[in-house]
C-alpha positions as CSV (number, residue, x, y, z in Angstrom):
1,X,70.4,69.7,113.9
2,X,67.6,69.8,116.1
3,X,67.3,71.8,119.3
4,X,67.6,69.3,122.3
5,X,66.2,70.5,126.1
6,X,68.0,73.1,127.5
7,X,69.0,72.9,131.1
8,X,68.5,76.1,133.3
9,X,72.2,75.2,134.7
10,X,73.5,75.5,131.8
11,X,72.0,78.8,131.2
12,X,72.9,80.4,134.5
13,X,76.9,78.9,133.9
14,X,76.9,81.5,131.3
15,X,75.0,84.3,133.3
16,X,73.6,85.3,136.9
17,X,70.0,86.2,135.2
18,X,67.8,83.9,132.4
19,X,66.2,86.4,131.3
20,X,69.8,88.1,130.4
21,X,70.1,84.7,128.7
22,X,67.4,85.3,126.6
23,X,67.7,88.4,126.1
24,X,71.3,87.7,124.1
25,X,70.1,84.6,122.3
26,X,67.2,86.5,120.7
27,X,69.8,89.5,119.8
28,X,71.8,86.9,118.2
29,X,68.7,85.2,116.4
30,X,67.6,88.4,115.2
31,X,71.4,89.0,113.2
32,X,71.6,85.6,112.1
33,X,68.3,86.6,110.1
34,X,69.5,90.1,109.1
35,X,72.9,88.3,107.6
36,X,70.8,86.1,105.9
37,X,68.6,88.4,104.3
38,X,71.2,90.8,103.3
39,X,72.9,87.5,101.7
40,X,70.3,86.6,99.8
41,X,69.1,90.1,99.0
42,X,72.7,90.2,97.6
43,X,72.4,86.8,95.8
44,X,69.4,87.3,94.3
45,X,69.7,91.2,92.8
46,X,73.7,91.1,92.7
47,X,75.6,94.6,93.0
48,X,72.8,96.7,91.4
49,X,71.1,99.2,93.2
50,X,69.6,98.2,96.6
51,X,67.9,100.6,98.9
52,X,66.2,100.4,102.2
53,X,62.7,100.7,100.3
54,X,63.3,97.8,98.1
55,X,60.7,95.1,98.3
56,X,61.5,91.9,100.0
57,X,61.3,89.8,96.8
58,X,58.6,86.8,96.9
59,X,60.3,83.2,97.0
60,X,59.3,81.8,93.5
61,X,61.0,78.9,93.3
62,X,60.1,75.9,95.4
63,X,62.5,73.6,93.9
64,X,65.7,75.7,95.0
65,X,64.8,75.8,98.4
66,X,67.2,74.8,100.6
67,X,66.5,73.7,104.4
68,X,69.0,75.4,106.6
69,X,69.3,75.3,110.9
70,X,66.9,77.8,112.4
71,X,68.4,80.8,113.6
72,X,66.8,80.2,117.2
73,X,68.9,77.3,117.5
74,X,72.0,78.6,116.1
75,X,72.0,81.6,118.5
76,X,71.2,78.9,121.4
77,X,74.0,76.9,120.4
78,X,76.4,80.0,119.9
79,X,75.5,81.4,123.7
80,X,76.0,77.4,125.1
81,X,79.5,76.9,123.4
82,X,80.6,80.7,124.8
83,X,80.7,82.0,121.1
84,X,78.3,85.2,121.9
85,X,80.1,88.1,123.7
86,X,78.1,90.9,125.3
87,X,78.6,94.1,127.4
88,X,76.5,96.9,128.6
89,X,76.0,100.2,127.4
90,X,75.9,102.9,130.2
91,X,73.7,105.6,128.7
92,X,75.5,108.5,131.0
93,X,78.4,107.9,128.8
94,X,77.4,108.8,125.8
């Protein structure tokens, strides 16, 4: 699905600031593409031993590529429909 115009209504329905807006789509962006790393990391190398310094491996494959929705407009959508929950963190607490 394609991303369609976003109104700045609809963004401020959801929260006082745009930039907040932003902010919590790009959050949300950013773990759809950890999940989907970690899923094909996981995929590709099964159960064996992963580490943090493991090497992203190289796509080799052209033929098994698979298109999927971009994670910018999956986030998008998510914050539209109400599906993205946020709060702040008050550093004194901690």
């Amino acid at each position: 699905m394609a991303l369609v115009p976003i109104s700045i209504r609809d963004l401020e329905e959801k929260t006082d600031d745009v930039f907040e807006a932003v902010v919590v789509m790009t959050r949300r962006s950013k773990q759809i593409i950890h999940q989907r790393l970690v899923e094909k990391m996981l995929n590709d190398e099964g159960m064996e031993e992963l580490s943090v310094l493991d090497p992203i491996p190289e796509e080799k494959d052209i033929e098994d590529y698979i298109e999927m929705e971009k994670p910018t407009t999956i986030a998008i959508n998510d914050f539209l429909s109400g599906q993205v929950k946020w709060h702040y963190i008050n550093k004194l607490d901690q």
